[in-house]
N, C-alpha and C positions, 0 to 999 in steps of 0.2 A: 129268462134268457136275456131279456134286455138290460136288466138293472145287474146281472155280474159280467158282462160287456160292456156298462160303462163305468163300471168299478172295475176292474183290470183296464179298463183306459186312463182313466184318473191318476190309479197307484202307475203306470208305466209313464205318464207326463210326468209326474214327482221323481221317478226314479230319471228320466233323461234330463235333468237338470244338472244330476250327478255324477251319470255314466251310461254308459249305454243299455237300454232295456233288454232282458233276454227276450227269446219267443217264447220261454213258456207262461200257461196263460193262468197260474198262480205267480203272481209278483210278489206273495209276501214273505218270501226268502232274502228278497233282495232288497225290498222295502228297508227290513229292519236287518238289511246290509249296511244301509246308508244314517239310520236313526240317531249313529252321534252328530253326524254331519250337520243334520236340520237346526234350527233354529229351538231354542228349548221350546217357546210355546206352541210350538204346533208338532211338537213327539210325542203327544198323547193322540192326538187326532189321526195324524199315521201311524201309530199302532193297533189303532182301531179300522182305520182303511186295510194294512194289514189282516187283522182279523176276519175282516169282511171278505177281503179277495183270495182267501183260503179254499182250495176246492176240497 
């Protein structure tokens, strides 16, 4: 319970960098909304936070 609560926290600070996070509590639609945007060395990393925050 705790560790996919602070991984949908994590992925939605990443995401409000970019744009506004939704409510729902899978981010990884919107994650790899934003993935061209990032920086390349760390679009494997949120692909993988991504991954993780899949319910």
């Amino acid at each position: 319970m705790h560790y996919s609560l602070a991984v949908e926290n994590f992925a939605k600070a990443i995401i409000a960098i970019y744009q506004v996070p939704t409510w729902s509590h899978d981010p990884s639609n919107q994650l790899m909304g934003i993935i061209n945007q990032l920086p390349g060395e760390v679009r494997e990393l949120v692909i993988e936070l991504a991954r993780m925050s899949m319910n």
